[in-house]
C-alpha positions in Angstrom: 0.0 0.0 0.0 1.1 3.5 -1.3 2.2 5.3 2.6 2.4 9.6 2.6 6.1 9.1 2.3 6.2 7.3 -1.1 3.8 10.0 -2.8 6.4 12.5 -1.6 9.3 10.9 -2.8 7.5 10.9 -6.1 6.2 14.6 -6.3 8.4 15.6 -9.0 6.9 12.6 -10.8 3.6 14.7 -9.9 4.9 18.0 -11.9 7.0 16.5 -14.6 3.6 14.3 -15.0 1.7 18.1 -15.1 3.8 20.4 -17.3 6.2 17.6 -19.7 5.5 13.8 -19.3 4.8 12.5 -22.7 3.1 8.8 -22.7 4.0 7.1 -25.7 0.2 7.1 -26.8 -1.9 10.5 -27.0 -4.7 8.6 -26.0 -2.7 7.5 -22.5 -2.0 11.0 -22.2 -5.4 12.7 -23.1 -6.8 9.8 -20.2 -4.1 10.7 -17.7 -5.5 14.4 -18.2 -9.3 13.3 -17.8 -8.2 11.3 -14.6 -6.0 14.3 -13.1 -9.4 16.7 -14.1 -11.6 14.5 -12.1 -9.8 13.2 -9.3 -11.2 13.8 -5.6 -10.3 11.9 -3.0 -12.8 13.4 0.5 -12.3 9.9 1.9 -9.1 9.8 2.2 -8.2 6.5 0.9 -5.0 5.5 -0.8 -3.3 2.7 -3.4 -1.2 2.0 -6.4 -3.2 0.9 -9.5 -1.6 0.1 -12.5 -3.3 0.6 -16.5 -2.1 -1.6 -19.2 -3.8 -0.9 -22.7 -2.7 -3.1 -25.8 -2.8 -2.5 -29.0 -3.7 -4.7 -31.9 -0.4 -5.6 -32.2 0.2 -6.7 -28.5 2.3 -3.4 -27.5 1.5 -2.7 -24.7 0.9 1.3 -23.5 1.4 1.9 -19.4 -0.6 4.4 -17.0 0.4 3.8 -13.3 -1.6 5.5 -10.5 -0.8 6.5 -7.2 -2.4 8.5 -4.6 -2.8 9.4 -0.6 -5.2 11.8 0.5 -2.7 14.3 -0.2 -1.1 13.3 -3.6 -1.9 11.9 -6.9 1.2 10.6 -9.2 0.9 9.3 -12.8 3.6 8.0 -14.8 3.8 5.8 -17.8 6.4 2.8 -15.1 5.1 0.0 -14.2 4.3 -0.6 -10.9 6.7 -3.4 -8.8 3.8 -3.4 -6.2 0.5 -2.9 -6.8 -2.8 -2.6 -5.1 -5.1 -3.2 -8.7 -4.6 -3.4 -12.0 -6.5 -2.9 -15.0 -5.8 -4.7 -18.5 -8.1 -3.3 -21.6 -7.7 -2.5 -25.8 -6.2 0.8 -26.7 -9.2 1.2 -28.8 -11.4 1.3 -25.4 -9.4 3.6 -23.6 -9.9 5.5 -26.9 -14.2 5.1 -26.6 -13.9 5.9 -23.1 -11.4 9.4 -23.5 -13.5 10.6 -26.8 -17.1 9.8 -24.9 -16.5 11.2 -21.5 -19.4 13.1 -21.5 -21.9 10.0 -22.2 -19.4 7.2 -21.8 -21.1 4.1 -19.5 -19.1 1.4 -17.9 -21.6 -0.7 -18.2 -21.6 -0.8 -21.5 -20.8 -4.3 -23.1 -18.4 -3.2 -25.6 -16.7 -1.6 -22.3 -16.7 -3.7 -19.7 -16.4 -6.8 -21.7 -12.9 -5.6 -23.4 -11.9 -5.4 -19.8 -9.7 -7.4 -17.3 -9.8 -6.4 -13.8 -8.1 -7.5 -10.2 -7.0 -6.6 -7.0 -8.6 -4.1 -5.0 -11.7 -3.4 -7.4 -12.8 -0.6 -4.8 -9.4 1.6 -6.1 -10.7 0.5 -9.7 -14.4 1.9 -8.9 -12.7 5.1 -7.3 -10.9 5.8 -10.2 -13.4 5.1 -12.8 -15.5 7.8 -11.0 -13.0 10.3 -12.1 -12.9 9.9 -15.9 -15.8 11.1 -16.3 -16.9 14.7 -17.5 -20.7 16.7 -17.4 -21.9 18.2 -20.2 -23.4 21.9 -20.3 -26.8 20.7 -20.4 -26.7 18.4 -17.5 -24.9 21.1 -16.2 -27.4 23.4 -16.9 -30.1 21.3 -15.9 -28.9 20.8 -12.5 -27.9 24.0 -11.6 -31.7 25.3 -12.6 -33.3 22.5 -10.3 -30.9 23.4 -7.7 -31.9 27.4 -7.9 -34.9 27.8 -9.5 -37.5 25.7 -8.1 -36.7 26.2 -4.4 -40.8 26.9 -3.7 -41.7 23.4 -4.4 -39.7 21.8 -2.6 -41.9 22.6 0.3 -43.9 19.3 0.3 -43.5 16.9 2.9 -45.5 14.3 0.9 -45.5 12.0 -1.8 -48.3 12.3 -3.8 -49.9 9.0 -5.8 -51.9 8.7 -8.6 -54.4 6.1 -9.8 -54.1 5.1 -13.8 -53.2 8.4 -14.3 -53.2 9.5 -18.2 -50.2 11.1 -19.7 -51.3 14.7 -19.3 -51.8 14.1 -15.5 -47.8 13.0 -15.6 -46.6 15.4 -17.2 -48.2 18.0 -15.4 -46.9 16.3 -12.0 -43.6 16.0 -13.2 -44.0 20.1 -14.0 -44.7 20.6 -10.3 -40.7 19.3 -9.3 -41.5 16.8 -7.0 -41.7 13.4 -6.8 -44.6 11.0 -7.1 -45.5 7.5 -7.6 -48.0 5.9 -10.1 -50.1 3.2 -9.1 -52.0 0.8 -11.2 -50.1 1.4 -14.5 -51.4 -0.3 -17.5 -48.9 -2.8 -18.9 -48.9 -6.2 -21.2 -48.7 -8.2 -17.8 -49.5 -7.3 -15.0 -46.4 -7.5 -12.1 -47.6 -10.3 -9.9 -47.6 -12.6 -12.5 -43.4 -12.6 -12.4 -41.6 -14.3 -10.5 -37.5 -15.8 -10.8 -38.8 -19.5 -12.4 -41.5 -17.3 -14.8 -38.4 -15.1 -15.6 -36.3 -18.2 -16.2 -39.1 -19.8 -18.3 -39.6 -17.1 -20.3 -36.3 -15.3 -21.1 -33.4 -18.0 -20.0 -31.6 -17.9 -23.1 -31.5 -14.0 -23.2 -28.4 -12.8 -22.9 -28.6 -10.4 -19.9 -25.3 -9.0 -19.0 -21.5 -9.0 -19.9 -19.6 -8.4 -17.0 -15.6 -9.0 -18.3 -13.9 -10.1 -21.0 -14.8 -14.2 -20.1 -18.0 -13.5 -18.3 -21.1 -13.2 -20.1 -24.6 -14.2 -18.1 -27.9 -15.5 -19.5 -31.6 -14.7 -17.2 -31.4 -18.3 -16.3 -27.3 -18.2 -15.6 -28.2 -14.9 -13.4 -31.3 -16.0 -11.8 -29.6 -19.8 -10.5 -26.8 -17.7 -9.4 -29.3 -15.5 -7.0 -30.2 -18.4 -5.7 -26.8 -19.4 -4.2 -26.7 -16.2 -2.3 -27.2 -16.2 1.1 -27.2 -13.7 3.8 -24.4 -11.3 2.2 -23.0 -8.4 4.2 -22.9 -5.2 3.5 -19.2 -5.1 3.9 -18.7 -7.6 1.2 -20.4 -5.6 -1.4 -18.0 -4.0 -3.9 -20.2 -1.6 -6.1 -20.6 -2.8 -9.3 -18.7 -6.1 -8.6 -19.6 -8.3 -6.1 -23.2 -7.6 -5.9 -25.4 -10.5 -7.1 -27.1 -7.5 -8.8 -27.4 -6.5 -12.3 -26.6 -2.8 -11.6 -29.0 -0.9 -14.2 -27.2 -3.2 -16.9 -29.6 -2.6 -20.0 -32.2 -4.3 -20.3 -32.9 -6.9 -23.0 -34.7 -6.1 -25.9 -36.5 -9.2 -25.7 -37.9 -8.3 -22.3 -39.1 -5.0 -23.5 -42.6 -5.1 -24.7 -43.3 -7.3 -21.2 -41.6 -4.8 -18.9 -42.7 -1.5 -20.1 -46.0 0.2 -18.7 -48.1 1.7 -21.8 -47.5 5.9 -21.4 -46.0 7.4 -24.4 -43.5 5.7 -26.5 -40.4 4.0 -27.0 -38.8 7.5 -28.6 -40.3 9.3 -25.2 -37.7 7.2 -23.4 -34.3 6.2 -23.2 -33.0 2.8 -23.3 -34.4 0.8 -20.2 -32.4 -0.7 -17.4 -33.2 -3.8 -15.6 -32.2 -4.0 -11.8 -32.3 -7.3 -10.3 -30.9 -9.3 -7.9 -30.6 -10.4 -3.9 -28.9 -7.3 -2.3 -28.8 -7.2 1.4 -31.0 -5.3 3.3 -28.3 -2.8 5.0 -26.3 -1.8 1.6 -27.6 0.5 -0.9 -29.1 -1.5 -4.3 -27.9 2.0 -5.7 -26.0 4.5 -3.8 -27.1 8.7 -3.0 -26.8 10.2 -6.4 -28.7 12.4 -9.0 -29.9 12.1 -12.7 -30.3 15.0 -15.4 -33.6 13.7 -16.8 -36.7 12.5 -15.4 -36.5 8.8 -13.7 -39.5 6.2 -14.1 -38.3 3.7 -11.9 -41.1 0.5 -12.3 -40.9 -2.0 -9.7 -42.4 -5.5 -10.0 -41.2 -8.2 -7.2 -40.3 -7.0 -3.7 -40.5 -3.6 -1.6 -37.9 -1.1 -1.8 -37.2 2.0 0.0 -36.1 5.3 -1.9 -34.5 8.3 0.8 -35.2 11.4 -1.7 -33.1 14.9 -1.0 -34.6 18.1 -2.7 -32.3 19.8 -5.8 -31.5 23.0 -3.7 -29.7 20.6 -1.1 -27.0 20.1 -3.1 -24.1 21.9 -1.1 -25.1 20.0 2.0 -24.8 16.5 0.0 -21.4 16.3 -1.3 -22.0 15.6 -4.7 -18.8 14.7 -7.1 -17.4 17.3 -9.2 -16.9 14.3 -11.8 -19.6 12.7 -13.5 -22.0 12.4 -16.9 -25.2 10.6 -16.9 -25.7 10.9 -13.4 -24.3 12.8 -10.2 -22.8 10.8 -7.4 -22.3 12.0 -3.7 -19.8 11.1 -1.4 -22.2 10.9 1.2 -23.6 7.2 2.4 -26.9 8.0 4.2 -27.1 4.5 5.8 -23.4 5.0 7.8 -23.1 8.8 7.7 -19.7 10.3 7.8 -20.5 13.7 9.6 -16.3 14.4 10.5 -15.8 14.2 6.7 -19.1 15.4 5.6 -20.4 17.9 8.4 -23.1 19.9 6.6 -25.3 16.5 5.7 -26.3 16.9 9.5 -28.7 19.8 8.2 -29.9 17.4 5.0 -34.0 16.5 5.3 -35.2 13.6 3.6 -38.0 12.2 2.6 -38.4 8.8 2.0 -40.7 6.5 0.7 -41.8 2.6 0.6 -42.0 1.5 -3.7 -44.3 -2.0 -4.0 -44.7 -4.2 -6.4 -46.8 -2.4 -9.3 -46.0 1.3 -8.6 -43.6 3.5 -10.3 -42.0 5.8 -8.6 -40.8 9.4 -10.8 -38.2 11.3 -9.6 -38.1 14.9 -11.3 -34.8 15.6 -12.3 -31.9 16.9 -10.1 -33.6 14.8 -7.2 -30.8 13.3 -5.0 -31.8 9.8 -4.5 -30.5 6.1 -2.2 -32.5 3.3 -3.4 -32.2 0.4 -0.6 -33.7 -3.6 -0.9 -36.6 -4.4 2.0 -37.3 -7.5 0.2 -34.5 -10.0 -1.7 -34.9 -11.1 -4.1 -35.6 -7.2 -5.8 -36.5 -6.6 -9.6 -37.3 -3.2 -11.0 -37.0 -1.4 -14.5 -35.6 2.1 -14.9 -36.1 4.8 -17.9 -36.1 8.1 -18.2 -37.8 10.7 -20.5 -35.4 11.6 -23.4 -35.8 15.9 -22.6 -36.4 17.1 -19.3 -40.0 18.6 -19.0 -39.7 22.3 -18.4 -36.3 22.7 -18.9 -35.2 24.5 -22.3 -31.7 24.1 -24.1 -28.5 25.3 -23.4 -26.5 27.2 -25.2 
C-alpha cells in the first residue's frame, strides 16, 4: 500500500507528469489528463493501480496510479507493487477518452474488453474520475438546484391512480416526486416471478460483466439463488453484488416490462435492476440524474431516501460525472467528520411496492435500498427534461 512518504518521494513525478510527461500514446496521455481533471479523494483512501492498454499488435501502453489523501502521481512505469490493475484494448481507452461526456461502464463493448483484479474498490474510485458533465446536465442541474426552491416545500408523496399522460406530465411540471399506481402494462407484475423469468427469457443474454463472463436470465437468476445472507461489507459496487446494476435491459424483455405511457422515442434505453442485495447496503448509492427517472418496480419492496435539488451543497455531490451525479455521502453509515453539513440534510423517503412506479423529477438526489431479496425493477427516463429548455 502507497504510505504519505512514497507519494512524496515521487512529487516531481507529480509535476513532470503536469507540465512535460509524454506517454507514448496521445490517448494515455489525453486519459491521464481526464483522470487528473476528475480526481477527488474526501475519503481519504489510498493505493497504487496500474493501467495496461494493448494494442492490436500486442504493445502494450502503461498508465500507473498513485495516490494518498494528499497526492496523486501518474507515470507511464510499471508498478513493482500494486494494489489493482486494470488490462483493456487501446481502442477502449480510446471510446472511453472521446465519450466522457456520455461514456457508461456498463456498457458491453466496455466492460467486456476489460480485465480487472485486485482491490476493485481503487478500480471503482478511479473510474469515478474519468468522467466529464456536459453543459446541459450542467445546466439542468444548476436550474433544479436554484430555481424551483418553492416546491420543494412538500412533505409528501403524492400518488396517482391510472393516471393519463397529461396528468404525468403536469406532476412531473410541479418538481416533486410522485408515484403511479395501477399502470397499464402487457402483464401485470404479480404474474413474475425468478422461475416465470427463467421460463420465459433464460436464453436472453442479460449482461457481460468481463472479457470471459457473459450471463444468461437463467445463468443470473440460479446464481441468486446461491446467495445467502451477504454483508454489507462484502459488497464491492458494481462487482460483487449478485445485482445487475441498471445493466440494460434486453430487448427481448421489453414489450413485457414497459407500462403503456407514451412511447419508446419518449424514453431512453431501459435498465433492468435485479438481484438479492442485502437489506443494509444500498441497491444504488445517493446520487442524481439529469432527466426525469421512471423507476417501475415488480417483485419485492424497496425503500427510496429522496433529497430536494437545492440541497446540493449540504450532500457532497462529485465534481466528476456524466449521466448521473454521485455523492460522497452514504446516508445508511453517515460520515459527519468528513461530511459535516449532511447533518442539516432532510429527507424524505418512501416505501416503492410491487406495481408502482415511482418518478423522480430531475436533479432529485436519490439512495435506493432492498426491504425484500430477491428485488426486480425497471428504470427509464424521458429523453428531454420537461420544463427545462436548451442550453446554449
Amino acid at each position: 500500500m502507497t504510505t504519505t512518504l512514497d507519494m512524496q518521494n515521487q512529487k516531481t513525478n507529480t509535476k513532470k507528469h503536469k507540465k512535460t510527461t509524454e506517454y507514448q500514446s496521445p490517448i494515455v496521455s489525453a486519459l491521464a489528463e481526464e483522470l487528473a481533471a476528475g480526481f477527488e479523494n474526501p475519503e481519504k483512501i489510498s493505493g497504487r493501480c496500474q493501467f495496461d492498454f494493448v494494442t492490436e499488435s500486442e504493445e502494450s501502453h502503461c498508465l500507473s496510479v498513485c495516490f494518498d489523501d494528499v497526492n496523486l502521481v501518474m507515470t507511464s512505469d510499471p508498478l513493482m507493487d500494486k494494489d489493482a490493475y486494470i488490462r483493456m484494448p487501446l481502442h477502449v481507452a480510446e471510446k472511453i477518452v472521446t465519450n466522457v461526456e456520455g461514456v457508461d461502464y456498463r456498457d458491453p463493448d466496455i466492460i467486456g474488453h476489460m480485465e480487472m483484479s485486485g482491490n476493485l474498490h481503487l478500480v471503482n474510485h478511479l473510474a469515478k474520475a474519468l468522467v466529464k458533465p456536459s453543459k446541459m446536465t450542467q445546466h439542468t442541474f444548476h436550474d433544479a438546484t436554484n430555481t424551483y426552491r418553492e416546491a420543494y416545500a412538500s412533505k409528501a408523496i403524492v400518488y396517482l391512480d391510472s393516471p393519463t399522460e397529461l396528468e404525468i406530465l403536469e406532476t412531473i411540471e410541479q418538481k416533486i416526486p410522485f408515484i403511479i399506481r395501477n399502470p397499464p402494462t402487457n402483464t401485470p407484475h404479480h404474474a413474475w416471478s425468478l422461475d416465470k423469468l427463467k421460463e420465459s427469457y433464460g436464453d436472453v443474454l442479460l449482461r457481460v460483466r468481463s472479457t470471459t463472463v457473459k450471463e444468461t436470465v437463467a445463468e443470473f437468476v440460479d446464481k441468486m439463488s446461491l446467495v445467502q445472507n451477504q454483508k454489507a461489507a462484502d459488497v464491492i459496487e458494481g462487482h460483487t453484488k449478485v445485482y445487475t446494476e441498471g445493466c440494460s435491459l434486453p430487448w427481448q424483455m421489453r414489450e413485457d416490462f414497459l407500462p403503456h405511457y407514451f412511447t419508446t422515442h419518449d424514453f431512453s434505453a431501459p435498465q433492468i435492476w435485479l438481484g438479492c442485495v442485502p437489506v443494509d447496503a444500498p441497491a444504488s448509492s445517493l446520487h442524481r440524474d439529469p432527466l426525469d427517472g421512471f423507476l417501475y418496480q415488480l417483485i419485492g419492496r424497496k425503500k427510496v431516501i429522496l433529497f430536494s435539488p437545492d440541497q446540493a451543497s449540504l450532500l457532497y455531490p462529485m465534481k466528476a460525472y456524466n449521466n448521473y451525479q454521485p455523492c460522497w455521502v452514504k446516508p445508511e453509515t453517515p460520515n459527519f467528520k468528513d461530511f459535516p453539513l449532511f447533518k442539516k440534510a432532510k429527507s424524505l423517503e418512501v416505501v416503492l411496492h410491487p406495481g408502482e412506479i415511482l418518478i423522480q423529477p430531475a436533479g432529485w438526489f436519490h439512495a435506493v435500498y432492498c426491504l425484500d431479496s430477491p428485488t426486480f425493477s425497471v428504470s427509464y427516463f424521458l429523453q428531454h427534461p420537461v420544463g427545462v429548455t436548451p442550453f446554449d
